[in-house]
N, C-alpha and C positions, 0 to 999 in steps of 0.2 A: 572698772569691772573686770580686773584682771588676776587671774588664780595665779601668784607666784611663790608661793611655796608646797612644799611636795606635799603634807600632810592634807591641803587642801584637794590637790591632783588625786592623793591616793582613795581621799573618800568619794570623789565624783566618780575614781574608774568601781569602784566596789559599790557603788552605786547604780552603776551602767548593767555591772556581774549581775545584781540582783535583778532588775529589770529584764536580763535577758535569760535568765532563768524564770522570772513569771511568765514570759513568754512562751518557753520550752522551746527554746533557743540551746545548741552545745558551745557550752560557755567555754570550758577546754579547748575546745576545735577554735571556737574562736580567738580567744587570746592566743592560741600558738599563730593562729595567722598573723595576730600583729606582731609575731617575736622577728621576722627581717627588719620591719619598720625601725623597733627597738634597735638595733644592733646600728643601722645608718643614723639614726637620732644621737646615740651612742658618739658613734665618732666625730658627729658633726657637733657633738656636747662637749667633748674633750679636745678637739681641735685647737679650740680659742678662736673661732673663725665667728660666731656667737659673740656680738654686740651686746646681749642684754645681760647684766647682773642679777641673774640666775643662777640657782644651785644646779650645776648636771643632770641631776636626778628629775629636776621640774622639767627642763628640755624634754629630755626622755618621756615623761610621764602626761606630758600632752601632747606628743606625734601618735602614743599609742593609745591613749584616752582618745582624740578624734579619730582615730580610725576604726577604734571599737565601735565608736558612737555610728560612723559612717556603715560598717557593717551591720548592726543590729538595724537604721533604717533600709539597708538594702536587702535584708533576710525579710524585712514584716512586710514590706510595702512594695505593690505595683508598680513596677518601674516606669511604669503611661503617668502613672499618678505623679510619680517624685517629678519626670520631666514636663508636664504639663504645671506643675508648683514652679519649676525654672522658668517656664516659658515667660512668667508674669514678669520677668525682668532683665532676662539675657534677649541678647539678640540670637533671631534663629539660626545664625552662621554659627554662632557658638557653640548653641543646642544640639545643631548635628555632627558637632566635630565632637562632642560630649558623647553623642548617641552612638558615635559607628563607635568612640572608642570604649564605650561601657561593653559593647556588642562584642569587637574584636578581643578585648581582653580574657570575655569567658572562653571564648573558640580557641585564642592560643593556651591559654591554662589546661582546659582538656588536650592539644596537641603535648603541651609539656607533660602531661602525667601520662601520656600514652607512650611517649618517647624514652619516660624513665623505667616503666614497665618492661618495654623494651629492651633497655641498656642492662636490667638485674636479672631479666632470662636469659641473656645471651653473657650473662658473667662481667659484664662492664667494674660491675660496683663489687667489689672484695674486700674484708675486711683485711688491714694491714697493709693495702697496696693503694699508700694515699697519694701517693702525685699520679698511679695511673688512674684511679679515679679523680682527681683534679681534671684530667688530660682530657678523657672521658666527658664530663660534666661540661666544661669548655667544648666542646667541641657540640653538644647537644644546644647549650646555650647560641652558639653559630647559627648552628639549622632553624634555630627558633626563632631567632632576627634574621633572620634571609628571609624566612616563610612572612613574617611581619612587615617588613619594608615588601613584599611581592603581594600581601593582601592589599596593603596599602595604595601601591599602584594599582595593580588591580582594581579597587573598589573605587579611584578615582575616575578609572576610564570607563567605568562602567555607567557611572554617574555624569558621565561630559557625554555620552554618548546618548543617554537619556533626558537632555536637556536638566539638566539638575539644574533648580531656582531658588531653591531653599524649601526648608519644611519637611524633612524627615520624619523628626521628633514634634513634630503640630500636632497637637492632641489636644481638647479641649475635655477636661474632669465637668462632672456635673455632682457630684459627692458634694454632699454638703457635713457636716461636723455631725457627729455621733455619740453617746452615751460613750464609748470606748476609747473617744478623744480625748476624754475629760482630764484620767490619769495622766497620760504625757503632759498635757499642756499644764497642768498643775505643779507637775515634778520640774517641767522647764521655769516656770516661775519661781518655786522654791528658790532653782539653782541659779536664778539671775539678782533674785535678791541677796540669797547671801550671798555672792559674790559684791553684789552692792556694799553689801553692809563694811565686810572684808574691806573693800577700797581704801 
């Protein structure tokens, strides 16, 4: 039940596209966010470092199909709800080391677009002057992992100080399955049969 060739990759991600356009979802916004994934899938496609007898393009086309797919469940869905679905099978150590870093990651994302807002008022970013904007960028990327290894401590000592035992993200869902569930779980069927079939 494995997609390896691209033509199969390319209809599940334009099949994702359309799904998150019935949604009214920005399908744009999104795919640009998966374009860094792309670029590391990229190298690590053309390296040779890639065991499987795969075309490049399929490498590529399933880091950023599953992170599409990850994106469109994290835009629709209650993240009590997505971690409360984990809960049924990870251990809670897991689920909180999952929870502070789904947490931390938005906090630093907003610190990073505040710090780049910053760096284009004060003239950091110039077109034509590319290694002093490399210089720049590096240097903002620094303050970003300084602040992240300092949350980090931080939020651990915070939690030893609090007798931390587990259970962060302990959430118990009481939803049960809805007329609006029907579509996914259909379309997730579709795509596992013919991936069956494909085999």
């Amino acid at each position: 039940m494995v997609l390896n060739d691209s033509a199969s990759m390319l209809f599940l991600f334009i099949l994702l596209s359309l799904l998150a356009a019935l949604l009214g979802l920005p399908v744009l916004k999104l795919i640009f966010m998966t374009g860094y994934l792309a670029i590391f899938a990229a190298i690590f496609a053309l390296s040779g470092m890639s065991v499987l007898q795969v075309e490049p393009w399929v490498i590529i086309l399933k880091a950023v199909t599953a992170a599409f797919g990850l994106l469109i469940l994290f835009s629709t869905t209650n993240y009590f709800e997505i971690f409360a679905a984990l809960a049924l099978f990870l251990p809670r150590l897991i689920l909180d080391v999952l929870f502070t870093t789904y947490r931390s990651f938005f906090i630093l994302l907003k610190e990073l677009n505040d710090l780049l807002i910053a760096l284009k008022v004060r003239g950091g970013l110039a077109p034509k002057r590319f290694i002093n904007n490399l210089k720049n960028l590096g240097s903002i990327l620094g303050t970003l992992l300084i602040h992240a290894l300092d949350m980090s401590s931080r939020s651990s000592s915070i939690l030893k100080i609090r007798g931390y035992r587990g259970g962060i993200a302990h959430h118990h869902s009481k939803r049960g399955a809805t007329f609006h569930d029907i579509l996914p779980i259909l379309l997730g069927l579709g795509i596992m049969a013919g991936a069956w079939i494909r085999a």
